[in-house]
N, C-alpha and C positions, 0 to 999 in steps of 0.2 A: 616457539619451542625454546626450553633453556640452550645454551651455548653447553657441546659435547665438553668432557675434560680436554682433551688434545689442544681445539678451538682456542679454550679460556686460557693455557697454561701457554701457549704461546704468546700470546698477546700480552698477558703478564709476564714473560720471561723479557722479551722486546722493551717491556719498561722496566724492568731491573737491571738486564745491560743496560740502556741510556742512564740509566742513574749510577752504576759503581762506573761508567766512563766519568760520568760528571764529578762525583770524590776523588778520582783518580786526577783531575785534570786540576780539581781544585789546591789538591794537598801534593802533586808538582810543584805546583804556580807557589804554594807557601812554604814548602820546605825542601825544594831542590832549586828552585831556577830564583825565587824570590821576587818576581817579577812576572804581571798579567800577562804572561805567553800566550793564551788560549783567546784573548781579547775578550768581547760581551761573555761570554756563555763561559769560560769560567771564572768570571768575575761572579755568577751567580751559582757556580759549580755546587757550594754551599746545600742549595736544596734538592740536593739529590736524596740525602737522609731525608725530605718533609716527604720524596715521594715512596723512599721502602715501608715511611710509617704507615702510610695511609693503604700500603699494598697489604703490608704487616696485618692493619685491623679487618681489611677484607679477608681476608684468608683463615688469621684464629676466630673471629669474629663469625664465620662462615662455621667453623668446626664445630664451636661451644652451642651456636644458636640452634642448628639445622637441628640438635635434640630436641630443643626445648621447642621448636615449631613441631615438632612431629610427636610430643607427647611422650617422648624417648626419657632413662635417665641417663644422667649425665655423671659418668665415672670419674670423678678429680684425681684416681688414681693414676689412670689410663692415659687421662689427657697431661699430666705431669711428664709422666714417663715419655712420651712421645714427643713432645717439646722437647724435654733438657736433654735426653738420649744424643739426638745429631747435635743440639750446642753447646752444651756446657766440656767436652773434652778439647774441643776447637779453644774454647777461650781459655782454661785451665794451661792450655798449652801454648800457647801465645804467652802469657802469663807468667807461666815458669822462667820462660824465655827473660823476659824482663826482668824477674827478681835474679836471677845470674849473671845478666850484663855487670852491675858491679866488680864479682869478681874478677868476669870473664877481660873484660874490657871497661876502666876506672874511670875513664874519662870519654865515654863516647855520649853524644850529642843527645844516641835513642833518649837516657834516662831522663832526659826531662830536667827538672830545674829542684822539682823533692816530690814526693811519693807520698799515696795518703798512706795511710793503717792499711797491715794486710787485712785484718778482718770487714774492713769495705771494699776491697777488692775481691775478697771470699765471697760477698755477699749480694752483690751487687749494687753495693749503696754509696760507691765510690761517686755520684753525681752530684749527691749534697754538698755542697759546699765545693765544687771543684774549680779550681781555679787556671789558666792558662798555661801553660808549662811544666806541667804536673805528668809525670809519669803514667802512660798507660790513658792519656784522658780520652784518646777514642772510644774507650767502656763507655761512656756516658750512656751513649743510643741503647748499649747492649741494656744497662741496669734503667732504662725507661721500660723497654721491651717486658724486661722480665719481671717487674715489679704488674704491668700491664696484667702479664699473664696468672697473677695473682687476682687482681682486684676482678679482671672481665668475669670469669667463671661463678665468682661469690654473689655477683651482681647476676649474673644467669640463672643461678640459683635461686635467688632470691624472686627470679621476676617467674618462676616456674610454678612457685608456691600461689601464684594470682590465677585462679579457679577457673574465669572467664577470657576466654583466647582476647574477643576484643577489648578489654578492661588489660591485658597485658600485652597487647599491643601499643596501647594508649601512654602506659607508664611509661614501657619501654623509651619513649618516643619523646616524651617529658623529661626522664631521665638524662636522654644523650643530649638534648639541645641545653638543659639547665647545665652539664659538666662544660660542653662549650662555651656556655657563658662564662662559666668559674672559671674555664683556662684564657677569657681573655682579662676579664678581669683580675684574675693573679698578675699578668702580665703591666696590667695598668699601673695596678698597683705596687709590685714592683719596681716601673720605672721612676713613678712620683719618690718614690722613697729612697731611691737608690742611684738613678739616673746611667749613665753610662760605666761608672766606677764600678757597675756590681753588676752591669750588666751579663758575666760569663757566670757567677754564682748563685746570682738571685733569677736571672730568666732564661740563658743560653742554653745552659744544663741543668736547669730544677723540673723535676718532675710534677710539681703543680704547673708549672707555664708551657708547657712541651707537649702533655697527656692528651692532649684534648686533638691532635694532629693524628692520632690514631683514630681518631672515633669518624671522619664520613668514612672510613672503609665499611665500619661498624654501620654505621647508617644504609650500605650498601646491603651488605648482608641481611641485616633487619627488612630490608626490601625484600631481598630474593626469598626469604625464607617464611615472611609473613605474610607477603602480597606477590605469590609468585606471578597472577595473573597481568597486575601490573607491570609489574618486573620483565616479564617478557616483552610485554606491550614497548614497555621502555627501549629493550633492547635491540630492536627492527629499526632503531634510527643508531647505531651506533656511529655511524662515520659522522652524524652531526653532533652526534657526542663528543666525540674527536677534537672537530674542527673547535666547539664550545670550550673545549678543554685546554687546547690548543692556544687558543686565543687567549683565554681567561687567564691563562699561566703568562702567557708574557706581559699581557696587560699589569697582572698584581707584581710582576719580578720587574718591570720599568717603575713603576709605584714606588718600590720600595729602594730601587734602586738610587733614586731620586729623594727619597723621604718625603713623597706628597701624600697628607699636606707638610707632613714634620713627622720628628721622629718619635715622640709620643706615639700618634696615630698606627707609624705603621712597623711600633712595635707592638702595642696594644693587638691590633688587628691582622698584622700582615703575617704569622705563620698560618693562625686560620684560615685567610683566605687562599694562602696557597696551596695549602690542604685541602680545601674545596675544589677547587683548578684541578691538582693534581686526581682528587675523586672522580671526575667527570671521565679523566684518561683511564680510570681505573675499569669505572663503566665499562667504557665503551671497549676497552680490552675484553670484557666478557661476551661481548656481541657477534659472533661468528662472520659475520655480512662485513666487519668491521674492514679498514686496512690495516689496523695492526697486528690482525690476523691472516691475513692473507701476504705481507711483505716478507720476504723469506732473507734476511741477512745473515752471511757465515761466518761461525761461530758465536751470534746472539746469543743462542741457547746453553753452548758448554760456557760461556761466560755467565749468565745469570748463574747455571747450576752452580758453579765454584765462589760464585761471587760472597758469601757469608765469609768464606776463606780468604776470598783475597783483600777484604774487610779488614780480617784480624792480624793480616799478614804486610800489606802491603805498607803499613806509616813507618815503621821498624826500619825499613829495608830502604824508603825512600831517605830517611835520616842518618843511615847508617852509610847512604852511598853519597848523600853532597858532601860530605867532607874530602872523598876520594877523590871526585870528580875537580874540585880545586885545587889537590893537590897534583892533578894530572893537566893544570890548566885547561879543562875541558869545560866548553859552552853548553853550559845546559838551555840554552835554547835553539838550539841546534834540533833540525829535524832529527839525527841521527840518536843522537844523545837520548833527545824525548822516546826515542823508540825503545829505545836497549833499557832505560831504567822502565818504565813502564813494563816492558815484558819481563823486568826479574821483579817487580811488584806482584804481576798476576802469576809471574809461575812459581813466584813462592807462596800463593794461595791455593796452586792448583795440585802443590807438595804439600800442601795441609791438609788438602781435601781430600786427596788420594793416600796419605798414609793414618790419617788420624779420623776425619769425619765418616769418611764411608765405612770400614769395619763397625763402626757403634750404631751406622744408618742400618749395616744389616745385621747386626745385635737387633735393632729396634723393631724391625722387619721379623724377626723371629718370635721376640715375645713378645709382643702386642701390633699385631697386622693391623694393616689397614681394612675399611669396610670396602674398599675398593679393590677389583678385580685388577690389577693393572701387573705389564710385566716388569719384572724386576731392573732390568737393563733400561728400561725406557726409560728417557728425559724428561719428561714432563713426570713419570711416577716419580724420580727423584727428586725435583724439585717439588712435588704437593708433597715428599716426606721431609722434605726441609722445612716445610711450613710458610717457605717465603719470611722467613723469621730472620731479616736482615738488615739491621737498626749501623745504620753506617755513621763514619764519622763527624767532628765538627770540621767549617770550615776554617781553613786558613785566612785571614787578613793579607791583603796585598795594597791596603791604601784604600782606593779612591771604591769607596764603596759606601751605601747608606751607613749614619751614624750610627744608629742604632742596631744595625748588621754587619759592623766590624768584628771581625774574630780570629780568633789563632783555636785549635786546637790540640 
């Protein structure tokens, strides 16, 4: 039997907490405390973004296909509006924010070191060419995401127009493993060209080297929706999905961590494979039988649901308080400390959520519902009307980290 909605939206909420904990612990460690406070795990805090992308491509991925398995059309109107509805005023607003620091305050740290064009920050193509200490560069994820949310549908489209389900299941299936190939080899190539010098413009933040981390969500989907029979079969072992998952995540994150064999290799290879890693947990999130369906932790869920917010809210707010925090002589690595800045990180995204996201979630809610019966108030409706659409930041650089996976931010 497939996995109910409640089921699968827990399980996936459980790994979007564990991931904006992981941005959150990473982007301390780089821009308040300056220093690996968190030890191993956020030394690799980092790929907490590889794992909202791969939640990302199951979820729109799940949306666009489930038509096109069922003979359905597919409204690029509909499907626009209900993506950008809950995120495009969250980011506009964050946004503003930064283009007023300036005035507001001339010299404070948020602004970064220079600013691209507003018109790539309008657009979301602030990633090209983005560089380290650039204003606003947590967008990066966002303008992968939403360039995504262009390309997946057109490509939906196109594969809807193939007459014979199994001849379009086939393509399908050619298609996604040929783009992963492209996105490791952008990557290769890249580095041969470029090496470490260009490593934040040419592969950190470029949307050919990055794209291809959304797609096993995709590949997920493309299961559920084209071999449900399988699909289910699969998901009766979910906890060893897990445990596979589990494993395979720290196996390729000690990998990389290490550069084995070198840092070629595991930049060429190593966002894909954690991509992969990170797919298996995504699995097995959908599995009802699962334990990440069944472990109950408070407040996992109102943190995932806010977490898109505390995304665009919280690098601002981390920036804007270590300078204070040295002027008050105060140890940011100090239990205390880490507490108190952490909770005005999330509760300044849980003040974005609450005054900005949700009235446009029930704008979205109005004009174009869901096909889903679900009640309004519930948490898990909220979070499938977010879309799980939560492309988080880059990491911070703290040192001692693979060469090829040094980064700021």
């Amino acid at each position: 039997m497939p996995p109910t909605d409640t089921a699968r939206l827990r399980g996936l909420d459980l790994l979007r907490a564990v991931a904006i904990v992981l941005v959150l612990m990473t982007h301390y460690t780089g821009f308040v405390a300056h220093a690996p406070i968190f030890g191993a795990i956020g030394k690799v805090g980092w790929a907490g973004v590889d794992l909202f992308f791969v939640l990302s491509g199951y979820l729109i991925g799940n949306q666009i296909l489930g038509p096109v398995a069922r003979g359905e059309s597919l409204s690029l109107k509909v499907f626009f509006a209900r993506r950008l509805l809950p995120t495009l005023p969250n980011y506009y607003a964050v946004l503003a924010v930064y283009l007023l620091m300036p005035l507001l305050f001339p010299h404070s740290p948020v602004l970064g070191s220079s600013a691209p064009p507003l018109w790539q920050l309008l657009s979301f193509t602030q990633n090209f060419g983005l560089a380290y200490g650039q204003t606003f560069t947590h967008s990066w994820s966002l303008c992968i995401e939403e360039q995504f949310y262009v390309v997946l549908p057109l490509a939906a489209l196109a594969l809807a127009r193939i007459g014979r389900n199994a001849a379009r299941v086939s393509v399908g299936w050619c298609v996604l493993v040929g783009a992963i190939a492209f996105g490791i080899a952008s990557r290769a190539a890249a580095w041969l060209t470029h090496g470490y010098d260009g490593f934040a413009a040419q592969i950190y933040y470029s949307s050919l080297c990055r794209f291809d981390e959304l797609l096993p969500g995709v590949a997920i989907a493309m299961l559920k929706n084209f071999r449900p029979m399988l699909f289910a079969r699969l998901l009766r072992h979910g906890n060893a999905l897990c445990v596979a998952g589990l494993a395979a995540t720290v196996a390729v994150l000690s990998g990389i961590y290490k550069d084995v064999p070198n840092a070629f290799v595991t930049t060429a290879l190593g966002f894909s494979l954690v991509a992969a890693s990170f797919g298996l947990l995504v699995c097995s999130a959908l599995s009802p039988p699962c334990v990440l369906n069944r472990v109950r932790i408070p407040g996992a869920s109102s943190l995932a649901l806010w977490s898109y917010a505390v995304y665009l809210a919280h690098k601002p707010i981390f920036m804007a308080l270590q300078p204070e925090l040295a002027r008050l002589h105060s140890d940011p690595s100090t239990p205390w400390c880490v507490l108190v800045v952490l909770a005005l990180g999330v509760g300044g995204g849980w003040l974005l959520f609450r005054c900005v996201e949700t009235p446009f979630m029930r704008l979205r809610a109005r004009l174009y519902p869901s096909n889903r019966s679900v009640a309004p108030k519930d948490s898990a409706a909220l979070a499938e009307s977010q879309g799980l659409s939560l492309p988080l930041p880059a990491p911070a650089s703290v040192g001692a980290t693979s060469k090829g996976f040094v980064r700021r931010s």
